[in-house]
mmCIF file of the N, C-alpha and C atoms, coordinates in Angstrom:
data_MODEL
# 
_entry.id   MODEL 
# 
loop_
_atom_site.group_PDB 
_atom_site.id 
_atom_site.type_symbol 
_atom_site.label_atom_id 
_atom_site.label_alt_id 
_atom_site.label_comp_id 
_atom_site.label_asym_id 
_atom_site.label_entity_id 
_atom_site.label_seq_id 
_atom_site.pdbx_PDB_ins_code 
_atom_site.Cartn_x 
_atom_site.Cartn_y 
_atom_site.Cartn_z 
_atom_site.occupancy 
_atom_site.B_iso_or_equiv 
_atom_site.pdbx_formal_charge 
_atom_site.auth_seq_id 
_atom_site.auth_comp_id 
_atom_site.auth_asym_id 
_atom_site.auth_atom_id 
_atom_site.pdbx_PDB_model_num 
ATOM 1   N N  . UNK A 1 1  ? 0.847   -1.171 0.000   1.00 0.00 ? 1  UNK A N  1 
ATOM 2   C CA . UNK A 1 1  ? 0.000   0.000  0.000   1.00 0.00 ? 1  UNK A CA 1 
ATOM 3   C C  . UNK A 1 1  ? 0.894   1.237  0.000   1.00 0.00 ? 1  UNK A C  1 
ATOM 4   N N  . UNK A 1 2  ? 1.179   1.490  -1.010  1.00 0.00 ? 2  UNK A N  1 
ATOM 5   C CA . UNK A 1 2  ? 1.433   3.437  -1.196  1.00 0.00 ? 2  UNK A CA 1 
ATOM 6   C C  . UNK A 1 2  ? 1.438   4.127  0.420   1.00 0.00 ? 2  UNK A C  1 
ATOM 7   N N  . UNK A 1 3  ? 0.054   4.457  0.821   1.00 0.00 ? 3  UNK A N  1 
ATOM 8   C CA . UNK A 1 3  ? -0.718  5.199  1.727   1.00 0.00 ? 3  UNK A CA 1 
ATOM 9   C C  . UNK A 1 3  ? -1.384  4.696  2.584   1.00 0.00 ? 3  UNK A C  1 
ATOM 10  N N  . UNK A 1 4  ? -1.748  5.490  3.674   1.00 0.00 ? 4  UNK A N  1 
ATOM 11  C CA . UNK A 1 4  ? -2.668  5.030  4.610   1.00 0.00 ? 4  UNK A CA 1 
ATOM 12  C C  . UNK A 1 4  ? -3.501  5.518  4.870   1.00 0.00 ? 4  UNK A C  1 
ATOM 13  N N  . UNK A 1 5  ? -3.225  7.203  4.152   1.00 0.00 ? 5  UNK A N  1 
ATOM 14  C CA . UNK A 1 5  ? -4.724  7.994  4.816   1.00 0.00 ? 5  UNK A CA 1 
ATOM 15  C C  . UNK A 1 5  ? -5.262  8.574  3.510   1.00 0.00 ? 5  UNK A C  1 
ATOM 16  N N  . UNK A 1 6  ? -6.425  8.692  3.294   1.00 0.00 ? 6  UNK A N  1 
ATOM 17  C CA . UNK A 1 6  ? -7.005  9.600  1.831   1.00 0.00 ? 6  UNK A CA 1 
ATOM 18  C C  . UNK A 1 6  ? -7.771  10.491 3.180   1.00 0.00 ? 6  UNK A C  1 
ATOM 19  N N  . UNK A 1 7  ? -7.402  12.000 2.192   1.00 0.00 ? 7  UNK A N  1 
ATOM 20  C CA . UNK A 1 7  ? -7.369  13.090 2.751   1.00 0.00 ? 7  UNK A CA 1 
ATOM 21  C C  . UNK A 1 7  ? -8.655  14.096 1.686   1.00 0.00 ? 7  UNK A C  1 
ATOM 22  N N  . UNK A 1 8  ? -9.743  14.380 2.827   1.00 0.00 ? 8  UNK A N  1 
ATOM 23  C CA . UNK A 1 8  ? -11.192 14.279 1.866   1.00 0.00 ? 8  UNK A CA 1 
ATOM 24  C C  . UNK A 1 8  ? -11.213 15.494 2.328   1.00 0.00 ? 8  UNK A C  1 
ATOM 25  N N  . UNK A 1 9  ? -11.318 16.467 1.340   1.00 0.00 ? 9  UNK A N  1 
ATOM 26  C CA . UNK A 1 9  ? -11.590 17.812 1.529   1.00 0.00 ? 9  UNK A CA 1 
ATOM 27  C C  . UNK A 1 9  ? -12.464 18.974 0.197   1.00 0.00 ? 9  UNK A C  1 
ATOM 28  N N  . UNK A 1 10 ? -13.282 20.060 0.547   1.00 0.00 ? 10 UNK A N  1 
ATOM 29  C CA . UNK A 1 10 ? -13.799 20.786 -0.120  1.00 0.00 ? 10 UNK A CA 1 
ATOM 30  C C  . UNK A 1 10 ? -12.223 21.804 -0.737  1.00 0.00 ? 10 UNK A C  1 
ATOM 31  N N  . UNK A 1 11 ? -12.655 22.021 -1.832  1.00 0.00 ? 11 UNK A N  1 
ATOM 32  C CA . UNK A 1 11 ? -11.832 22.625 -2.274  1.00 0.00 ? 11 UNK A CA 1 
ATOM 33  C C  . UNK A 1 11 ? -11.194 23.998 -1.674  1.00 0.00 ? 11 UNK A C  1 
ATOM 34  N N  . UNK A 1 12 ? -12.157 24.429 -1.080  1.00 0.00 ? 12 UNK A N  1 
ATOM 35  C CA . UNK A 1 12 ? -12.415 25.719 -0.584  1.00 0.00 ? 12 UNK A CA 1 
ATOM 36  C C  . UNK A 1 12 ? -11.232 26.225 0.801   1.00 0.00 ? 12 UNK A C  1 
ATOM 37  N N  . UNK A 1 13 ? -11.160 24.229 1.340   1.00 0.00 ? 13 UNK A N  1 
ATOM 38  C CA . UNK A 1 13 ? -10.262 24.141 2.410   1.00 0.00 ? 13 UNK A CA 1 
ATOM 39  C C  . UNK A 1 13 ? -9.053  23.448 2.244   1.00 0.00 ? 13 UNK A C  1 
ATOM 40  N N  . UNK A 1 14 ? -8.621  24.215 0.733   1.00 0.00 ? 14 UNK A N  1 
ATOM 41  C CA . UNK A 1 14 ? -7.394  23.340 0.448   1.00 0.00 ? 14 UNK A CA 1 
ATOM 42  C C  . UNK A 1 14 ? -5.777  23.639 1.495   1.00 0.00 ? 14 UNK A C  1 
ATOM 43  N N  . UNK A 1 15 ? -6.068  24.450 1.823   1.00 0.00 ? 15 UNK A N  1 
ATOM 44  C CA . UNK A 1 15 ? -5.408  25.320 2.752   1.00 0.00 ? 15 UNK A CA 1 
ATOM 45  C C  . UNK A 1 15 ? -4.854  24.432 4.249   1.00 0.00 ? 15 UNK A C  1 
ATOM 46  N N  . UNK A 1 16 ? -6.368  23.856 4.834   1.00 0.00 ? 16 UNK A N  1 
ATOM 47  C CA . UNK A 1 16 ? -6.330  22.795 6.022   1.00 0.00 ? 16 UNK A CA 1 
ATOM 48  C C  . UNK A 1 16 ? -5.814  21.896 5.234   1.00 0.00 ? 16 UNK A C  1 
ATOM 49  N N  . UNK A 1 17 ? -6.448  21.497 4.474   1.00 0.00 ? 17 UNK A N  1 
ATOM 50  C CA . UNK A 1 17 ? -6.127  19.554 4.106   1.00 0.00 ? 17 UNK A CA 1 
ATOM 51  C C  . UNK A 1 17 ? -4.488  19.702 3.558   1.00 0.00 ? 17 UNK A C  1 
ATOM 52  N N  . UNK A 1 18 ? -3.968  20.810 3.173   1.00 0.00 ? 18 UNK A N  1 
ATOM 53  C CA . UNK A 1 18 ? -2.168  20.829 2.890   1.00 0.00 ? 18 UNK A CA 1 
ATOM 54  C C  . UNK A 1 18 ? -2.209  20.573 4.455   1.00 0.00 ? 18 UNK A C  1 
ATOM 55  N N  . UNK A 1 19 ? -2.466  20.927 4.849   1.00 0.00 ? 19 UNK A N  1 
ATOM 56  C CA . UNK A 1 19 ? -1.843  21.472 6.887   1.00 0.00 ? 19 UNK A CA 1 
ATOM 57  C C  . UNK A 1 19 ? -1.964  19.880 7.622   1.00 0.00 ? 19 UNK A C  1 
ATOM 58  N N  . UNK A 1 20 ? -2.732  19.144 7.042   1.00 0.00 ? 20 UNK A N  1 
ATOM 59  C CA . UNK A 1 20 ? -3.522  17.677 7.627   1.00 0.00 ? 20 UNK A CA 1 
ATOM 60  C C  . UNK A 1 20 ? -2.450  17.257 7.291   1.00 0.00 ? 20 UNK A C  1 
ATOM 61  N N  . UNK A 1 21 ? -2.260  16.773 5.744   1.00 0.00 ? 21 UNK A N  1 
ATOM 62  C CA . UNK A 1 21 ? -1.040  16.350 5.161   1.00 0.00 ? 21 UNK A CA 1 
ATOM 63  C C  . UNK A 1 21 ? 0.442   16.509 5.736   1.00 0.00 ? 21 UNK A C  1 
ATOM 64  N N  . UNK A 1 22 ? 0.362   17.798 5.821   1.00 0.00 ? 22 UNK A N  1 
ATOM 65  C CA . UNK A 1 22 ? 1.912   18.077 6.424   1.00 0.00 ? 22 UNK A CA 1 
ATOM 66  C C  . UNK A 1 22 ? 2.164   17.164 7.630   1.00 0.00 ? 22 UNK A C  1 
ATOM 67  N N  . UNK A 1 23 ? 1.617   17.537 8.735   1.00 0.00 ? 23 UNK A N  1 
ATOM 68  C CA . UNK A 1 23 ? 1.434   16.897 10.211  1.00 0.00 ? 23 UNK A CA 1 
ATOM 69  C C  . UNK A 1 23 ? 1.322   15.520 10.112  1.00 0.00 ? 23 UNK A C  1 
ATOM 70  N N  . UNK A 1 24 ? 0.260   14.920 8.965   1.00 0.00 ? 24 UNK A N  1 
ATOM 71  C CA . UNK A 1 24 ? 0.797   13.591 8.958   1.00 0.00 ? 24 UNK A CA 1 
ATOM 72  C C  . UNK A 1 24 ? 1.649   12.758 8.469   1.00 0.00 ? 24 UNK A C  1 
ATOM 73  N N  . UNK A 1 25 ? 2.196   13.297 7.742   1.00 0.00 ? 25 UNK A N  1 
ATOM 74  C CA . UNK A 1 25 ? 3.350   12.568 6.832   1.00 0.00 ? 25 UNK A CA 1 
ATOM 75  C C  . UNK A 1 25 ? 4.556   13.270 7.568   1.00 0.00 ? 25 UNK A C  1 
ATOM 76  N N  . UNK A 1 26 ? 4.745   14.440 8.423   1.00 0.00 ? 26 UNK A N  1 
ATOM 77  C CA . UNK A 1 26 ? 5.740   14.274 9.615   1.00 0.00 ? 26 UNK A CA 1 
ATOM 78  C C  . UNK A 1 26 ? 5.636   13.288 10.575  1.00 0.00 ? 26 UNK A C  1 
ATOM 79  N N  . UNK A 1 27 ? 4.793   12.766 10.745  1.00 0.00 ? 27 UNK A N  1 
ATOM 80  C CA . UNK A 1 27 ? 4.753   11.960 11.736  1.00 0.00 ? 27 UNK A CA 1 
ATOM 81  C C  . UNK A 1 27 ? 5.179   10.118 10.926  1.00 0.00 ? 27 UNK A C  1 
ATOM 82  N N  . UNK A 1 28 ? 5.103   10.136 9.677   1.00 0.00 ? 28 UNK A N  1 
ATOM 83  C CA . UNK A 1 28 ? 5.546   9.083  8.753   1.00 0.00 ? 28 UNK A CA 1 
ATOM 84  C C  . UNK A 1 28 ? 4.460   8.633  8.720   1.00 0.00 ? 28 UNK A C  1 
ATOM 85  N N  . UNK A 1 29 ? 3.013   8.776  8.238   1.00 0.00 ? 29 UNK A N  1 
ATOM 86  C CA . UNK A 1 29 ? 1.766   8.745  7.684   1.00 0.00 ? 29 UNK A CA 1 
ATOM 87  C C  . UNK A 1 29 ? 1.652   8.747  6.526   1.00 0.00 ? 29 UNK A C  1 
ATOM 88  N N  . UNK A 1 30 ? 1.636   8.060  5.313   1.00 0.00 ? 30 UNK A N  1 
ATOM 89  C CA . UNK A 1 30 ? 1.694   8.767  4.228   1.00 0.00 ? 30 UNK A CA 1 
ATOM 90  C C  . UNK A 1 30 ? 0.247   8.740  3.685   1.00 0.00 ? 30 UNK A C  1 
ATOM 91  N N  . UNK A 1 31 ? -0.028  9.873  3.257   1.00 0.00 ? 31 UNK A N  1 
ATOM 92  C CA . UNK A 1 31 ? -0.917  10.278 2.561   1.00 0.00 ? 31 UNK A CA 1 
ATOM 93  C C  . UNK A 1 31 ? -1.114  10.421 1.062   1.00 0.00 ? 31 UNK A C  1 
ATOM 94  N N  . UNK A 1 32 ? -2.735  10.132 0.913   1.00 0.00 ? 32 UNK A N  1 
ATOM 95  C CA . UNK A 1 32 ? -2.918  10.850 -0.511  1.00 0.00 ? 32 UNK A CA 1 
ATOM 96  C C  . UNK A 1 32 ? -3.579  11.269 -0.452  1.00 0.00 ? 32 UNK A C  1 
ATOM 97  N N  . UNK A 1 33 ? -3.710  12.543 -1.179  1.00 0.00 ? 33 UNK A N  1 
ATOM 98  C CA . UNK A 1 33 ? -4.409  13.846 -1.157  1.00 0.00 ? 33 UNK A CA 1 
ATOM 99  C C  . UNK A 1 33 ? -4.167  14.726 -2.749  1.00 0.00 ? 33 UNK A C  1 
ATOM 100 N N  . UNK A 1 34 ? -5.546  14.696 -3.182  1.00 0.00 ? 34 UNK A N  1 
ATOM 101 C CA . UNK A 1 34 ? -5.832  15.676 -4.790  1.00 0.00 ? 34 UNK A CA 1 
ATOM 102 C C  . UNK A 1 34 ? -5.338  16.877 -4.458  1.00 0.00 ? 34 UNK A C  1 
ATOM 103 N N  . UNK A 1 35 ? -5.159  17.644 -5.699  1.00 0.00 ? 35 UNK A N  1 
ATOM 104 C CA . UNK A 1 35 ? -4.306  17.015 -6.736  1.00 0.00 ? 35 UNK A CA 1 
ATOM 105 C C  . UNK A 1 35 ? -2.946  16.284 -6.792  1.00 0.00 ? 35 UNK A C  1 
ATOM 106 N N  . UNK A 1 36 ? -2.343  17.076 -5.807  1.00 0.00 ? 36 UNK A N  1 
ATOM 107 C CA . UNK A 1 36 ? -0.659  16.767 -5.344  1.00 0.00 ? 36 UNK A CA 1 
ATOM 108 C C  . UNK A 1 36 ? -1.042  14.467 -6.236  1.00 0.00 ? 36 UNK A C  1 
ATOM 109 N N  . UNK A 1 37 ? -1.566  13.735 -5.765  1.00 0.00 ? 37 UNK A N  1 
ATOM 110 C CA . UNK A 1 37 ? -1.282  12.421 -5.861  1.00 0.00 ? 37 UNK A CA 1 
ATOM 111 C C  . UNK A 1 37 ? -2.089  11.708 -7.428  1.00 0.00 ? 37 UNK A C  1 
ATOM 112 N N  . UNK A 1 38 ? -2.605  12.979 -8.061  1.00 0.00 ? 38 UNK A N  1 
ATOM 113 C CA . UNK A 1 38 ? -3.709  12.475 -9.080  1.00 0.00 ? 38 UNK A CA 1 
ATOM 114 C C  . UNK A 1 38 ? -2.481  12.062 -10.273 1.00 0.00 ? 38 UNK A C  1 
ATOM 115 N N  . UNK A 1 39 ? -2.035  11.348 -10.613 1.00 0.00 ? 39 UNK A N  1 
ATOM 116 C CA . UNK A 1 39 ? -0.882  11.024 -11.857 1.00 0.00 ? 39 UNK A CA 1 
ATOM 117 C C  . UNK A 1 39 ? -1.684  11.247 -13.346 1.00 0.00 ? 39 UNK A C  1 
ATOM 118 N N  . UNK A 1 40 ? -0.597  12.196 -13.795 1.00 0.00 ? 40 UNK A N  1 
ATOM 119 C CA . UNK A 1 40 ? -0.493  12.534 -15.173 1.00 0.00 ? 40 UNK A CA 1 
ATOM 120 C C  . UNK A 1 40 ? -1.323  11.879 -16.049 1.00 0.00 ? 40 UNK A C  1 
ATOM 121 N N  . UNK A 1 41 ? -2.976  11.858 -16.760 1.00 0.00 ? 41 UNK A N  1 
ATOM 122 C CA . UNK A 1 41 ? -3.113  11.570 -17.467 1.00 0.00 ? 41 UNK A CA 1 
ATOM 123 C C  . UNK A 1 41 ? -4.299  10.247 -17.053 1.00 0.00 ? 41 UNK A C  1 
ATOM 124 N N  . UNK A 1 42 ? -4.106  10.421 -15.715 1.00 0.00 ? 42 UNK A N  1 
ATOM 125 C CA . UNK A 1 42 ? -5.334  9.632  -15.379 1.00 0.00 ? 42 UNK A CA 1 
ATOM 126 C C  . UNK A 1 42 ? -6.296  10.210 -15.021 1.00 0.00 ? 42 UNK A C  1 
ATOM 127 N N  . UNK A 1 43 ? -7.778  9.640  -15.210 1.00 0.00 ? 43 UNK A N  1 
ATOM 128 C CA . UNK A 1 43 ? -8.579  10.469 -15.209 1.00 0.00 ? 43 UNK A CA 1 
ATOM 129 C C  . UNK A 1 43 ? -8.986  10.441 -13.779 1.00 0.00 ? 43 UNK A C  1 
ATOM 130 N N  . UNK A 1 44 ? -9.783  11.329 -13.238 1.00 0.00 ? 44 UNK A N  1 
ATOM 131 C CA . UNK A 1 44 ? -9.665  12.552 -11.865 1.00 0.00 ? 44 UNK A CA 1 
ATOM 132 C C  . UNK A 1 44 ? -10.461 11.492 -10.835 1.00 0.00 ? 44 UNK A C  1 
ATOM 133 N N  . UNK A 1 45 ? -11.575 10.555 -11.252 1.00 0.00 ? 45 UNK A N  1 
ATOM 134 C CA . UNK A 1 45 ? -12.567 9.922  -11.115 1.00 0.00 ? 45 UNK A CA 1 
ATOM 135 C C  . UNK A 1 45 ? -12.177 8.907  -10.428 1.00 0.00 ? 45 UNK A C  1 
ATOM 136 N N  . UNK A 1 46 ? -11.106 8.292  -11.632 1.00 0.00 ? 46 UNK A N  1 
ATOM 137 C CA . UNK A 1 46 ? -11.110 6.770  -11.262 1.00 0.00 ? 46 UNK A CA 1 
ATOM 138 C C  . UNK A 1 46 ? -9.742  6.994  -10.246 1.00 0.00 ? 46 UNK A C  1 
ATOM 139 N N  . UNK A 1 47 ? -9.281  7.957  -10.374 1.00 0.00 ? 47 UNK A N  1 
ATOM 140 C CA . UNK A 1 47 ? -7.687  8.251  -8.912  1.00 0.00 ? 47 UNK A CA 1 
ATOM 141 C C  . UNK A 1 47 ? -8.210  8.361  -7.864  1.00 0.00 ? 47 UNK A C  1 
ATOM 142 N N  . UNK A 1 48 ? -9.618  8.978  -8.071  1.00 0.00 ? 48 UNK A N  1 
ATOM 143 C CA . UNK A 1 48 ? -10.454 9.282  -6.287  1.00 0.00 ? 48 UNK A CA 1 
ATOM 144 C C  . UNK A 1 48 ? -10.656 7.836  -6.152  1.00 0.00 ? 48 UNK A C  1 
ATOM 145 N N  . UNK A 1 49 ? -11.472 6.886  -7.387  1.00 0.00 ? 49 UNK A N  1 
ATOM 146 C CA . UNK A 1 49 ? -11.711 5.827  -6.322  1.00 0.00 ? 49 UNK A CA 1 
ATOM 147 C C  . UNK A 1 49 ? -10.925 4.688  -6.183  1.00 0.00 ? 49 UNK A C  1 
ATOM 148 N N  . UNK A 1 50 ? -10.246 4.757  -7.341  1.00 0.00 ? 50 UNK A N  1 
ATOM 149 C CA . UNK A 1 50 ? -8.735  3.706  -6.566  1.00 0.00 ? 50 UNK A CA 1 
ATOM 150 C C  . UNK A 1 50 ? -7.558  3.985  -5.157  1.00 0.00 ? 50 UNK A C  1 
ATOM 151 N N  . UNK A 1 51 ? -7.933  4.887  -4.922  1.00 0.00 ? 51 UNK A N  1 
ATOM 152 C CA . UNK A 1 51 ? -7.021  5.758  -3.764  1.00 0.00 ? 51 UNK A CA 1 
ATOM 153 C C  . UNK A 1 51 ? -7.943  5.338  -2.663  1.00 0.00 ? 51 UNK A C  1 
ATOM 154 N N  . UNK A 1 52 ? -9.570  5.586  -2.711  1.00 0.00 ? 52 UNK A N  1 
ATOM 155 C CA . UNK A 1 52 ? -10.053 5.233  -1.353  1.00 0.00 ? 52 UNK A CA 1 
ATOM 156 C C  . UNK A 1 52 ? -9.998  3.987  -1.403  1.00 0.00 ? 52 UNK A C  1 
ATOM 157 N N  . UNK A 1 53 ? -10.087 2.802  -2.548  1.00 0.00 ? 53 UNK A N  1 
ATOM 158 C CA . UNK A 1 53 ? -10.211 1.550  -2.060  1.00 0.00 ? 53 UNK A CA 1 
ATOM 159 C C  . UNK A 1 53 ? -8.980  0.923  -1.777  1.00 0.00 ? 53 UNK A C  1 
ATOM 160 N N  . UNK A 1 54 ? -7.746  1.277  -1.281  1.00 0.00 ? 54 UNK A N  1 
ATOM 161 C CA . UNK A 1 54 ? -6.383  1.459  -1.130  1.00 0.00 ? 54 UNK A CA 1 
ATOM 162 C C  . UNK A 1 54 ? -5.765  2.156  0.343   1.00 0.00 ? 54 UNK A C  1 
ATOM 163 N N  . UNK A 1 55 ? -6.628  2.916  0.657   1.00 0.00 ? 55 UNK A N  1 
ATOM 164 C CA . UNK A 1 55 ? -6.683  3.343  1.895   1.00 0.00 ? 55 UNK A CA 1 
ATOM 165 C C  . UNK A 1 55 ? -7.025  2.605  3.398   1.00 0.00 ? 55 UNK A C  1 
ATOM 166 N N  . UNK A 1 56 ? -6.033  3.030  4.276   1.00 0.00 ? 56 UNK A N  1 
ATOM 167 C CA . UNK A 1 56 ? -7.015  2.146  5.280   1.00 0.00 ? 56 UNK A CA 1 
ATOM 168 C C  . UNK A 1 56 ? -8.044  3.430  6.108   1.00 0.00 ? 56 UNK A C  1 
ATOM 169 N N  . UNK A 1 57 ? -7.587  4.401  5.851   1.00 0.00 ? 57 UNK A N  1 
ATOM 170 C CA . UNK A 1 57 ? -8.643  5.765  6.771   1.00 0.00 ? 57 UNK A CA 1 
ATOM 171 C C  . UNK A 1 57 ? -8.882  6.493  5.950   1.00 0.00 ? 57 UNK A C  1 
ATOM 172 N N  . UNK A 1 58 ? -10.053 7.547  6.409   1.00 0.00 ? 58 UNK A N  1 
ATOM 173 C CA . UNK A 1 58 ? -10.528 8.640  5.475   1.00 0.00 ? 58 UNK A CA 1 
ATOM 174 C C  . UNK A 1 58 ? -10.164 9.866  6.457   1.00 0.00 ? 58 UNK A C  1 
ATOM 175 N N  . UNK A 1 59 ? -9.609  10.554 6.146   1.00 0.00 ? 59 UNK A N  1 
ATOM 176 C CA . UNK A 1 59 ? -9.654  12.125 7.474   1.00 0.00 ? 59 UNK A CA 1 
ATOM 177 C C  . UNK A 1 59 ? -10.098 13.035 6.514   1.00 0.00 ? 59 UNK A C  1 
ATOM 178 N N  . UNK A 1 60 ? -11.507 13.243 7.263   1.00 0.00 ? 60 UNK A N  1 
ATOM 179 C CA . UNK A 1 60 ? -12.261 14.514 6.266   1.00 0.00 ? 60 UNK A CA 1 
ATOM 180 C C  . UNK A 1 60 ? -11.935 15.915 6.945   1.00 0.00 ? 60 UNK A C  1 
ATOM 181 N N  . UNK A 1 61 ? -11.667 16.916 6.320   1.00 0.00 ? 61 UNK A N  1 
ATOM 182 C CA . UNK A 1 61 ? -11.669 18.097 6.322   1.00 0.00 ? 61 UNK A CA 1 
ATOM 183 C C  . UNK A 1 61 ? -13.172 18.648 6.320   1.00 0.00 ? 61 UNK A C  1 
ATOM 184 N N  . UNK A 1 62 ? -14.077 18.701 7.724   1.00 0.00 ? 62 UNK A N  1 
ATOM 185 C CA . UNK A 1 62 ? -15.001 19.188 7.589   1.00 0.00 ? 62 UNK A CA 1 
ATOM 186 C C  . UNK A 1 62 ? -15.357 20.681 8.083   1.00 0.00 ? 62 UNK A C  1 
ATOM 187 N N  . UNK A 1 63 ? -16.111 21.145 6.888   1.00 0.00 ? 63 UNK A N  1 
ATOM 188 C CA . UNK A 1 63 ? -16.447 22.409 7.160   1.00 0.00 ? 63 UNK A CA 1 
ATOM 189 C C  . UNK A 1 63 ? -18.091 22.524 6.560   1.00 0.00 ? 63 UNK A C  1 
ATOM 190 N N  . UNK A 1 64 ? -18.529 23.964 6.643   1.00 0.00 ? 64 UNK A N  1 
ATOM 191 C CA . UNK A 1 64 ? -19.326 24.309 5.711   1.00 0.00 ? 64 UNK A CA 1 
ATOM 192 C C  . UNK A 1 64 ? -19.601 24.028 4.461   1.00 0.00 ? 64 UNK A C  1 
ATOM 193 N N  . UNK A 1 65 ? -17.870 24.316 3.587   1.00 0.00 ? 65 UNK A N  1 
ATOM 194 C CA . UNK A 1 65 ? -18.113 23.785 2.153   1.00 0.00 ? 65 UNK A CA 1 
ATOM 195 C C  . UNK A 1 65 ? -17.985 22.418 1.901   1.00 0.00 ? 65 UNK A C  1 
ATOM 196 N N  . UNK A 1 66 ? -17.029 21.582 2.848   1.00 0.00 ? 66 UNK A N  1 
ATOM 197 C CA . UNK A 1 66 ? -17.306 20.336 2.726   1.00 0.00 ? 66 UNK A CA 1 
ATOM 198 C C  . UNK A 1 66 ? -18.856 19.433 3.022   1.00 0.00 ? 66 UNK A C  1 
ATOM 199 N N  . UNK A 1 67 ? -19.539 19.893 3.652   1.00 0.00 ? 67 UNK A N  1 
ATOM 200 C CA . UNK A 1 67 ? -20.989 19.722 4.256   1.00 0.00 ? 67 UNK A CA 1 
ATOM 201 C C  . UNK A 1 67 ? -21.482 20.025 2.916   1.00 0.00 ? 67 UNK A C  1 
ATOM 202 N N  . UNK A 1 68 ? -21.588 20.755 2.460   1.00 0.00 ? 68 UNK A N  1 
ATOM 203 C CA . UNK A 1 68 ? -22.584 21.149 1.410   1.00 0.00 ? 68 UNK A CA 1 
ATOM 204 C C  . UNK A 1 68 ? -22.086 20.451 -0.014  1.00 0.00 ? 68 UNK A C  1 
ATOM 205 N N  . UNK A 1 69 ? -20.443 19.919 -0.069  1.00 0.00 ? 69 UNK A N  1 
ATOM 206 C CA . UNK A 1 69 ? -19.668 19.464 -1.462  1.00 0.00 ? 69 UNK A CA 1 
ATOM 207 C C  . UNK A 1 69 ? -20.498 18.180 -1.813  1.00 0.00 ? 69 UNK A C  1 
ATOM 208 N N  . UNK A 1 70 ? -21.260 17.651 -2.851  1.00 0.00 ? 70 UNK A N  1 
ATOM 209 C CA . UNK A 1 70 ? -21.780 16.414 -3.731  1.00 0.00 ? 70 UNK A CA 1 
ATOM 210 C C  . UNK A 1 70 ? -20.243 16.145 -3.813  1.00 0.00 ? 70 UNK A C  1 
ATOM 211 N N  . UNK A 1 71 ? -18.780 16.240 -4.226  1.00 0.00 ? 71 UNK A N  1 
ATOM 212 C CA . UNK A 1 71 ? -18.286 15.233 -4.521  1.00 0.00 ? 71 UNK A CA 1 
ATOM 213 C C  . UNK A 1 71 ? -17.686 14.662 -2.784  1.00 0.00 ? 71 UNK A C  1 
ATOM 214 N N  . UNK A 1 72 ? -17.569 15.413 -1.482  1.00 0.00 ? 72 UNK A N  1 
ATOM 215 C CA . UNK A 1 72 ? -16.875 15.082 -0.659  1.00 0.00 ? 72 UNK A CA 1 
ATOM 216 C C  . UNK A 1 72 ? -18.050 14.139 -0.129  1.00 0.00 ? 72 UNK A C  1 
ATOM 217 N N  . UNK A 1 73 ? -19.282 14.486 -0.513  1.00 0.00 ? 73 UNK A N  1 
ATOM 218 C CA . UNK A 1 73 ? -20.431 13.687 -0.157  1.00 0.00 ? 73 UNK A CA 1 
ATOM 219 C C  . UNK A 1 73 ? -20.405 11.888 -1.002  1.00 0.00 ? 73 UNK A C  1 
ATOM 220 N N  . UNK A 1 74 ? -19.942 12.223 -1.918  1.00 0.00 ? 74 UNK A N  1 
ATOM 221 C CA . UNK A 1 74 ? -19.659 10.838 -2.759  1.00 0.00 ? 74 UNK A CA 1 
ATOM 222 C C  . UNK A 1 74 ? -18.423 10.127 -2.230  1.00 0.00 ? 74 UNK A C  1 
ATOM 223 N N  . UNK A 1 75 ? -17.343 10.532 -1.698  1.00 0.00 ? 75 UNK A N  1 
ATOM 224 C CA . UNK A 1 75 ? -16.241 9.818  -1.480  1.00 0.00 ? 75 UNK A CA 1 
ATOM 225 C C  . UNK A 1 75 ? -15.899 9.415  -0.109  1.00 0.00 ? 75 UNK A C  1 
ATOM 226 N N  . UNK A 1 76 ? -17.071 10.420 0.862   1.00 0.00 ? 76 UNK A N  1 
ATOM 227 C CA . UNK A 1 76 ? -17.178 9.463  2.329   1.00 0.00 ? 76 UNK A CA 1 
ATOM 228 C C  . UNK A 1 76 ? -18.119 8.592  1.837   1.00 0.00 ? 76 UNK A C  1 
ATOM 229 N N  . UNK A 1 77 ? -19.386 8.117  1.059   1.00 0.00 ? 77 UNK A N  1 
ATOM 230 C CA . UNK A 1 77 ? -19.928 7.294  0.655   1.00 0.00 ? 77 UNK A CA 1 
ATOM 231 C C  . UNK A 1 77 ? -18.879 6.031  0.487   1.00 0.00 ? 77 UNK A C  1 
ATOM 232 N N  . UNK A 1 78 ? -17.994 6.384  -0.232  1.00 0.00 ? 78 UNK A N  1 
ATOM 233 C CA . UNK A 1 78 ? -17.760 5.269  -1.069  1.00 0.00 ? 78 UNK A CA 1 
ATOM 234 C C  . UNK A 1 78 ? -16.816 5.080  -0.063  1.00 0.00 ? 78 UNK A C  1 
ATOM 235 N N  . UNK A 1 79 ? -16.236 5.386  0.631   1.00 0.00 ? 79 UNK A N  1 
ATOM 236 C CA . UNK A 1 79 ? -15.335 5.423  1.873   1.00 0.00 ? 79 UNK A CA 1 
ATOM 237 C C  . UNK A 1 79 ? -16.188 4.277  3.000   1.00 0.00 ? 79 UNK A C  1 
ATOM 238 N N  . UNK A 1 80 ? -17.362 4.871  3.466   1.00 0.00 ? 80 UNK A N  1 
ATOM 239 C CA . UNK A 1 80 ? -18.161 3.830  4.126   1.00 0.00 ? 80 UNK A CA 1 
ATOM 240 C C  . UNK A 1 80 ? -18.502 2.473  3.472   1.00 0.00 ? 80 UNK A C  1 
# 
């Protein structure tokens, strides 16, 4: 496994979810987290859901815009 954590965030809070990332991959966590992990040429879709089914945790970045996001709403779905 690559990773251990997929890092679920509104775009809006791209700001936190860098900050999530940082802290955990200091601690030797490795993460994946859009775009930084989306590879060249694959499409955006199928990287979200091969990454969560690859994951062993989800750490959502919740806020307002994440609450209200259809896609952060689809990928704790598919996460559960």
């Amino acid at each position: 496994m690559a990773h251990e954590v997929f890092i679920c965030y509104a775009s809006h809070d791209k700001a936190v979810a860098d900050a999530v990332c940082d802290a955990l991959e200091s601690s030797h966590i490795k993460c994946w987290i859009a775009p930084r992990d989306v590879l060249p040429g694959t499409e955006w879709a199928e990287a979200i859901v091969d990454a969560l089914d690859e994951s062993r945790v989800l750490v959502l970045v919740f806020s307002s815009s994440s609450n209200t996001s259809p896609q952060v709403r689809r990928e704790v779905g598919r996460a559960a």
